[in-house]
N, C-alpha and C positions, 0 to 999 in steps of 0.2 A: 657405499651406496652406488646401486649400477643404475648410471646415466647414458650408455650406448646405444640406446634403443634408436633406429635409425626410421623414422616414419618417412613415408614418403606421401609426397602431394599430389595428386591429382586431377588438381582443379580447372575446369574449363577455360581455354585460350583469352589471354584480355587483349582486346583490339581497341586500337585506337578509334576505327570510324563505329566501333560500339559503344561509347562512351558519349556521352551529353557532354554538349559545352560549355554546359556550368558545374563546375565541382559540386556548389552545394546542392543541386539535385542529383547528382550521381550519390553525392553520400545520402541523399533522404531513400534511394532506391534502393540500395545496397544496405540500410539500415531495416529496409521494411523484409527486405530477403531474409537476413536475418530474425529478422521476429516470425515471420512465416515461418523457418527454418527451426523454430523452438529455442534458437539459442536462451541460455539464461541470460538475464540483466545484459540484453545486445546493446542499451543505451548508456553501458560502463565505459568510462574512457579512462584510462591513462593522462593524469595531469601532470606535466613535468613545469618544476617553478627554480628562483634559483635565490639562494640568502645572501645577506649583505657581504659573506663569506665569500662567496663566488663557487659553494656548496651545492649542485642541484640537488634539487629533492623531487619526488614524489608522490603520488596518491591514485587509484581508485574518485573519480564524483562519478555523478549520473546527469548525464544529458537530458535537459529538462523544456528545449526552446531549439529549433535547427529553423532560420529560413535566411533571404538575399542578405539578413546581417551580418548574419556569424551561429556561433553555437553556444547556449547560455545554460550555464550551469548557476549553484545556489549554496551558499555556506557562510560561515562566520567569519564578517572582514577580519576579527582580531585575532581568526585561528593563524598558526604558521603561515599555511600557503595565504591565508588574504594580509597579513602582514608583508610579505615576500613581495605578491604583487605588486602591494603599494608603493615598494621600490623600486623593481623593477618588472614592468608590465609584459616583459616579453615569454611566452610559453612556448609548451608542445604541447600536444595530447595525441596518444594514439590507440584507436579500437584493436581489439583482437575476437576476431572470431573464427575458432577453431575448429567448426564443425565445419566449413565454408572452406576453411583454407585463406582466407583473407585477412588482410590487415588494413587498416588506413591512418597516415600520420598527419597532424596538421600543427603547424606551426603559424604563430599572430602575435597581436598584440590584444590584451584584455582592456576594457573598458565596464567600469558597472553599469548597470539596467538599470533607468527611473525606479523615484522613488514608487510610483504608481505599476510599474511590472512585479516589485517584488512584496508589494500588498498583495494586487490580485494573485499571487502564487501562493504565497504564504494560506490565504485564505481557501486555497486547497487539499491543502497538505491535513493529513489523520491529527485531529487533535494529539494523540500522545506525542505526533512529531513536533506540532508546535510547540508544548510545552517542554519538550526537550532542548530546544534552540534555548531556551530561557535557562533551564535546570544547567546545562554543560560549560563551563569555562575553557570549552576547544584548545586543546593543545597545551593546556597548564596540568603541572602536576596536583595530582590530587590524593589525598592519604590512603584509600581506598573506596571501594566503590558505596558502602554506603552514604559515604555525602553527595551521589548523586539521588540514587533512592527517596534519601532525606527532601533533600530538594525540590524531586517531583511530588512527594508528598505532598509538599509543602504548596506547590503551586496549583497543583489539581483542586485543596481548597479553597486558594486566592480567589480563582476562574472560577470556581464551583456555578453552572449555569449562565457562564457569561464566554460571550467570544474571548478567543488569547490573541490580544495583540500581538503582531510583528516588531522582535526586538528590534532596536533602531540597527546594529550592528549586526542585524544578519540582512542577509542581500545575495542578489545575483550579480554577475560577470557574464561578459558576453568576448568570447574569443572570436576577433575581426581575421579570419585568416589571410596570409600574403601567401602560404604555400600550403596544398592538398598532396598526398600522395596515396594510390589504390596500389596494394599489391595482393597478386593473387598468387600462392603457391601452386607450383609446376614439376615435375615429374624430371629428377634428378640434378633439383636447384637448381634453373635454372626459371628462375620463377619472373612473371613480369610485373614489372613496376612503372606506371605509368604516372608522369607528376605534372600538377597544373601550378602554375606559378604566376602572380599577379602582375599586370604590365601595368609602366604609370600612366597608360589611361584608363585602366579600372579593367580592360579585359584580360580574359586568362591563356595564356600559353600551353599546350599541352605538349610535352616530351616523355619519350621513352627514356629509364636509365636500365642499364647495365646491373644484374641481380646482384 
């Protein structure tokens, strides 16, 4: 397999005195660039978690809540990664979008979102999504795929004309971040990376690092 394909970046200069003093309006900017931009699913992030192993792991959620909290995504406490968490709450997550040339990484610690924030989501979400939260045993094996089919069958005429409650064990996480990082790809890697870093009075530091 040929992987030498050598792309180059070209992306517009990142300055410091361009940048907002609050990371998470720079990312709500920089998020919206990308949806302007047509990127697909721009609200994909990279979730990195780690098991009682000391194993990191990975995933693909979708960013579903961004303000002065944190960024709150939405899944099943008892899948792997919400298992992981519950040990240990510390993450990453990082965007890629690659029509941009841009990346942004964040590192925090999770906490879950009221019981009342992941009602009122849940009660947005496409019924076939709700009733999949219920049908799925997330991250357990399963024989194959007709016992999930079965499942939904099965619940579609549970619900038949009636709301689907939110399982108790599905919920939202809210990543508190202590560190932001923007990079933007540059014209023969030498690309900038500019990183906000939480001070212990609540405000953010902003440095340059080294590509």
């Amino acid at each position: 397999m040929q992987l030498e394909k050598h792309l180059e970046y070209n992306g517009e200069p990142l300055l410091e005195c361009q940048m907002d003093a609050d990371p998470i309006r720079q990312l709500q900017q920089w998020l919206q660039e990308a949806l302007d931009a047509g990127v697909i699913e721009p609200n994909a992030m990279c979730l990195a978690t780690v098991d009682e192993q000391g194993q990191p792991d990975a995933r693909f959620v979708l960013l579903r809540g961004l303000d002065e909290r944190g960024l709150v995504f939405y899944t099943n406490a008892n899948s792997a990664k919400g298992r992981q968490m519950s040990r240990n709450p510390q993450v990453a997550a990082v965007f890629w979008w690659g029509a941009l040339h841009r990346q942004v990484r964040i590192q925090g610690i999770v906490e879950m979102v009221s019981e009342a924030e992941a009602d009122a989501y849940f009660a947005t979400r496409p019924r076939g999504h709700q009733l999949a939260a219920w049908a799925s045993p997330q991250s357990e094996p399963i024989p194959d795929r007709q016992v999930l089919e079965a499942r939904m069958a099965a619940l579609e005429q549970q619900y038949e004309g009636c709301p689907v409650p939110r399982p108790p064990y599905w919920t939202g996480y809210r990543i508190v971040p202590h560190t932001i990082e923007f990079w933007q790809g540059r014209p023969n890697r030498l690309h900038d990376r500019l990183r906000y870093r939480r001070e212990p009075d609540g405000s953010w530091k902003l440095e340059r690092l080294a590509p």
